[in-house]
ZAKOLVO-177694 format. One record per residue (C-alpha): residue number from 1; x, y, z negated; residue in one letter. Coordinates in steps of 0.001 Angstrom, whole numbers, plus 524288, in hexadecimal, padded with zeros to 5 digits. Layout:
<sites>
[NUM; [X; Y; Z]; 'A'];
...
</sites>
This chain:
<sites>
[1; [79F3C; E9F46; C4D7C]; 'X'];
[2; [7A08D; E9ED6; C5BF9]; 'X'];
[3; [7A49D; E9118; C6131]; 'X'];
[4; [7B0E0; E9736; C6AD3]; 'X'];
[5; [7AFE2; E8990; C738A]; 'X'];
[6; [7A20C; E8C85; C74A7]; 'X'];
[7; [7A1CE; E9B05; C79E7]; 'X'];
[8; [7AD72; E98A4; C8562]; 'X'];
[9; [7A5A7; E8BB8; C8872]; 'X'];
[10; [799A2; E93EE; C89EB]; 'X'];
[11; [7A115; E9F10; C8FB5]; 'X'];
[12; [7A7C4; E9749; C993C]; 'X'];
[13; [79AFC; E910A; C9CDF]; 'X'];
[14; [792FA; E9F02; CA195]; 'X'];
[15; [79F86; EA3BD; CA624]; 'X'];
[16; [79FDD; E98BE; CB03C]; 'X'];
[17; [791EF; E9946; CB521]; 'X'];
[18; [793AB; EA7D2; CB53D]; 'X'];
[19; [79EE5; EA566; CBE10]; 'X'];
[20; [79713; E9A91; CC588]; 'X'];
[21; [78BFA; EA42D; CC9C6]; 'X'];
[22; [795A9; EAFDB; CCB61]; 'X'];
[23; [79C99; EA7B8; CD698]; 'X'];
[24; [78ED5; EA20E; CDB5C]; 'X'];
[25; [78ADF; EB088; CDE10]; 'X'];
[26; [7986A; EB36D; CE3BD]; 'X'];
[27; [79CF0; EAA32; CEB92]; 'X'];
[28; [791E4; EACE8; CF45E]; 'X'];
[29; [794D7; EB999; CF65F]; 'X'];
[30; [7A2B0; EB816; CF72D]; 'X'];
[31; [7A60E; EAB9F; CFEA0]; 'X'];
[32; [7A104; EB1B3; D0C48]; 'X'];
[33; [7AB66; EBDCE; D0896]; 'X'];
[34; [7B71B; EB632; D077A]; 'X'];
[35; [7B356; EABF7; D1193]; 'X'];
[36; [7B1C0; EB8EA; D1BF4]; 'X'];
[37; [7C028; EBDEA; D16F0]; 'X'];
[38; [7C526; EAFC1; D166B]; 'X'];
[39; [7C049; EAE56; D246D]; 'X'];
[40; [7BF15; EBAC9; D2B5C]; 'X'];
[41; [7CA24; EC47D; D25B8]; 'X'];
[42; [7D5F4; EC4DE; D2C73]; 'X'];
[43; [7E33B; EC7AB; D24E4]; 'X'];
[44; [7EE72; ECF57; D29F3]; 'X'];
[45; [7FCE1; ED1AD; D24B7]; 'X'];
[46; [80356; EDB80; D2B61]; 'X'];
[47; [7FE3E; EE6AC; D3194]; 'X'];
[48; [7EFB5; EE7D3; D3680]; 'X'];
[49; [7F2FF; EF368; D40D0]; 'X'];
[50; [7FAC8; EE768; D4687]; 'X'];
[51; [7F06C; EDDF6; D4766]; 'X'];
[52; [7E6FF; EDF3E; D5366]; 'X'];
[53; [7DAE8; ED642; D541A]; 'X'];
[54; [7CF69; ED7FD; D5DBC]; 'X'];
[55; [7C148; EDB14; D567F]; 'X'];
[56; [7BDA3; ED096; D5F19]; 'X'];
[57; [7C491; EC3CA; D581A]; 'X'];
[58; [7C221; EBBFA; D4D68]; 'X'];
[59; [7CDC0; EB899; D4325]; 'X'];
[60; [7C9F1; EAFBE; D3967]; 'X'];
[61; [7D4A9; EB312; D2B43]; 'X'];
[62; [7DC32; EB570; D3437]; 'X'];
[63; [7EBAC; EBB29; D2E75]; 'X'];
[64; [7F1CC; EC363; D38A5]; 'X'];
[65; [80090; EC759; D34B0]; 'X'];
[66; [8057F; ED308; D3C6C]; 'X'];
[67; [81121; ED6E0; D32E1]; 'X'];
[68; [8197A; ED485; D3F56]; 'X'];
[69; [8114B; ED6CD; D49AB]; 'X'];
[70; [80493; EDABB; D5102]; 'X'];
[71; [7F8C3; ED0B0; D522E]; 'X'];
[72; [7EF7F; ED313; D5D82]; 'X'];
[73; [7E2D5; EC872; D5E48]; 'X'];
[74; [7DA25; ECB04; D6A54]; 'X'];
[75; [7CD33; EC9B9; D6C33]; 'X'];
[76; [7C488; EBEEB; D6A21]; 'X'];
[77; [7D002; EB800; D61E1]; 'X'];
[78; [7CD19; EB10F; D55E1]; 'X'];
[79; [7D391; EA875; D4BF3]; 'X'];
[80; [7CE53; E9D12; D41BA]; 'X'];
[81; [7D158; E9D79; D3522]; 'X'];
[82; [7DE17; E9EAB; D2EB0]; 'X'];
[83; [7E607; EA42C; D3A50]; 'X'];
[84; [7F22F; EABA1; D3A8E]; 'X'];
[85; [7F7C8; EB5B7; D42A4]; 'X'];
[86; [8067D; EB8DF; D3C90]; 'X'];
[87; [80EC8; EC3A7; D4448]; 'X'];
[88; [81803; EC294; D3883]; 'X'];
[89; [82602; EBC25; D34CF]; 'X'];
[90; [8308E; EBB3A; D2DDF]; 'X'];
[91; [83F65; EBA12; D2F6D]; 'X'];
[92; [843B2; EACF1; D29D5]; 'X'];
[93; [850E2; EB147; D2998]; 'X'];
[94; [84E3A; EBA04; D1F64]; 'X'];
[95; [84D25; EB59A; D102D]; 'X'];
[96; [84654; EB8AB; D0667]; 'X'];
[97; [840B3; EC631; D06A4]; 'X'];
[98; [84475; EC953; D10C8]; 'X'];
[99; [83EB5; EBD8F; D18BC]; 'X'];
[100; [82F79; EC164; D1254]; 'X'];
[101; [8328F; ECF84; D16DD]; 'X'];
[102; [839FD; ECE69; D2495]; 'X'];
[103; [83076; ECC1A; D2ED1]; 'X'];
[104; [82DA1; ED60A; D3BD7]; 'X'];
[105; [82332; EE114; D3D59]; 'X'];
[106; [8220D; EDEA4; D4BDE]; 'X'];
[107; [822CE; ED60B; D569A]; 'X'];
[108; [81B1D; EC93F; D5384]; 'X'];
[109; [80F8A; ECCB3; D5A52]; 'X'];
[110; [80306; EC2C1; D5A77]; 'X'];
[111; [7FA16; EC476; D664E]; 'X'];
[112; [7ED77; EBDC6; D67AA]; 'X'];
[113; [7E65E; EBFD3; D749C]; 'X'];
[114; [7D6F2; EBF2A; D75CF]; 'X'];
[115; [7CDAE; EB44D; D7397]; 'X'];
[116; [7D894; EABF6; D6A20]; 'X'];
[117; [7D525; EA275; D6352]; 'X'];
[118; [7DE25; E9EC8; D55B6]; 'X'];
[119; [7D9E4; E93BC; D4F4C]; 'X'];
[120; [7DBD0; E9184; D3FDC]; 'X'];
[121; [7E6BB; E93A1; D38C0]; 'X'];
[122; [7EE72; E96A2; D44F7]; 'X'];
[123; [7FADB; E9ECD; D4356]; 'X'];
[124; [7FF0B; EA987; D4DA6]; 'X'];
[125; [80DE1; EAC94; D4BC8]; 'X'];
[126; [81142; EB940; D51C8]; 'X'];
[127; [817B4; EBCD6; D5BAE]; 'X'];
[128; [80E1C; EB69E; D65E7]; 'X'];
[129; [803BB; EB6BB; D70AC]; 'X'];
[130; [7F635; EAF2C; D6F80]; 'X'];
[131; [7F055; EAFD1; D7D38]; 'X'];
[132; [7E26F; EB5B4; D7F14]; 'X'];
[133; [7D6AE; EA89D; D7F27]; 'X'];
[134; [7E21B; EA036; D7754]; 'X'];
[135; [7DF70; E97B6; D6B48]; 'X'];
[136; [7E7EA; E94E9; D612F]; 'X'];
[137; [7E5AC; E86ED; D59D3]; 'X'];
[138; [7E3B1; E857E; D4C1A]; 'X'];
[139; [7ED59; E841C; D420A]; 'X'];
[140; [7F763; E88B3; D4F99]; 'X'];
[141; [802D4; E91B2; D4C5C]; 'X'];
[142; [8072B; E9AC3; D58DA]; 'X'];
[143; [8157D; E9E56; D5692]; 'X'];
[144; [81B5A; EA9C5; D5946]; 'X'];
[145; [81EE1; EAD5E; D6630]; 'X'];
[146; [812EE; EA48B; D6B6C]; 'X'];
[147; [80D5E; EAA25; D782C]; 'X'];
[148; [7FFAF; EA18D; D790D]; 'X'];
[149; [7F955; EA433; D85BA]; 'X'];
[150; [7EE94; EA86A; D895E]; 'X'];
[151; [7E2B8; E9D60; D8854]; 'X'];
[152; [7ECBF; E9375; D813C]; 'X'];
[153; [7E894; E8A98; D768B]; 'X'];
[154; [7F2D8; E892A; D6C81]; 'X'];
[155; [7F66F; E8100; D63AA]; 'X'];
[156; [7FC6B; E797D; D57CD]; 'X'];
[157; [80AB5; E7E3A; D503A]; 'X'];
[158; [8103C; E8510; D5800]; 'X'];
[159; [803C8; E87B6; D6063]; 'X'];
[160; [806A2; E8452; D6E7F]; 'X'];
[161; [7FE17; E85E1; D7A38]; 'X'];
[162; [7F5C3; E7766; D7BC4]; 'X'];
[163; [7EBBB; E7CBD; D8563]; 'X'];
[164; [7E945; E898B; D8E66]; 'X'];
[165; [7DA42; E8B4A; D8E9D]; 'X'];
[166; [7D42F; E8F70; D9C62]; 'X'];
[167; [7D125; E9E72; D9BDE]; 'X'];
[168; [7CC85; EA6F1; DA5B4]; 'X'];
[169; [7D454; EB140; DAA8E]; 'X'];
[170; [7CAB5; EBC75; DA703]; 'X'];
[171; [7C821; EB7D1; D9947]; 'X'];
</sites>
C-alpha cells in the first residue's frame, strides 16, 4: 500500500525545487522586462490623438489624462518617476453616477514648454501653462489655472514660484 502522507510530502518536495529553478531561470529574463515597462512606459487615459509629446523628451511612467483636454510637452522636457499630467474632472455637484460620468471633453488644456523639468510624483492639473526652462519640485501639485513662467522654479502644495532662474534671451 502507498503511504498517502508520504507521496504529497515527496510531491510537494520536487514540486518546490521544480518551482525554485523555474523562477531562477526566469526571473532573469524577466525582471529587466518589467523593470523597462515599470520605468519607461508611459500610460494614457483618454485619447492619444490628444496627447502631443516631442521625440526629444524623456517621461519616466509617466500617466497623462487627456479625457478633457489636449497635453502638449516640448522639447527637451522630462519627468521622474511617478508623475502625473491630469486634463480631467469631475462635477462634484453631481451624485452618484452621474458624478463618475459628468466630466468635460474640452477645455483643460496642459502645456509644457521646452527644456521642463517635473520632478517625482509631481501632479499637473489642467488647465495650465508650464513656462519653457521651468522646473517643477517633487512631490509639487500645479493647480489648475496655474500660469508658471518661463525659467520659474516651483514648488510645494500648491506649487508657487520660490525662484526665477537667469536665462538668456536666445535660449
Amino acid at each position: 500500500m502507498f503511504n498517502r502522507q508520504r507521496i504529497v510530502k515527496t510531491l510537494k518536495k520536487y514540486l518546490g525545487k521544480m518551482l525554485q529553478l523555474i523562477f531562477k531561470i526566469l526571473i532573469p529574463v524577466f525582471r529587466p522586462i518589467v523593470m523597462k515597462i515599470m520605468i519607461d512606459e508611459i500610460r494614457v487615459l483618454g485619447d492619444r490623438t490628444r496627447l502631443r509629446i516631442s521625440p526629444k523628451t524623456s517621461m519616466m511612467n509617466t500617466l497623462f489624462n487627456t479625457n478633457s483636454g489636449c497635453i502638449e510637452v516640448g522639447d527637451y522636457s522630462f519627468t521622474g518617476h511617478n508623475v502625473s499630467l491630469i486634463t480631467g474632472t469631475h462635477n462634484s455637484e453631481s451624485l452618484l453616477y452621474k458624478r463618475m460620468t459628468d466630466f468635460p471633453s474640452t477645455g483643460r488644456d496642459i502645456i509644457i514648454g521646452k527644456g521642463v523639468w517635473i520632478g517625482s510624483n509631481a501632479i499637473i492639473l489642467g488647465p495650465c501653462k508650464i513656462g519653457d526652462h521651468s522646473v517643477i519640485g517633487a512631490g509639487s501639485i500645479v493647480l489648475p489655472n496655474s500660469n508658471i513662467p518661463r525659467g520659474s522654479v516651483a514648488v510645494g502644495v500648491p506649487a508657487k514660484v520660490i525662484r526665477v532662474i537667469n536665462i538668456p534671451f536666445d535660449e
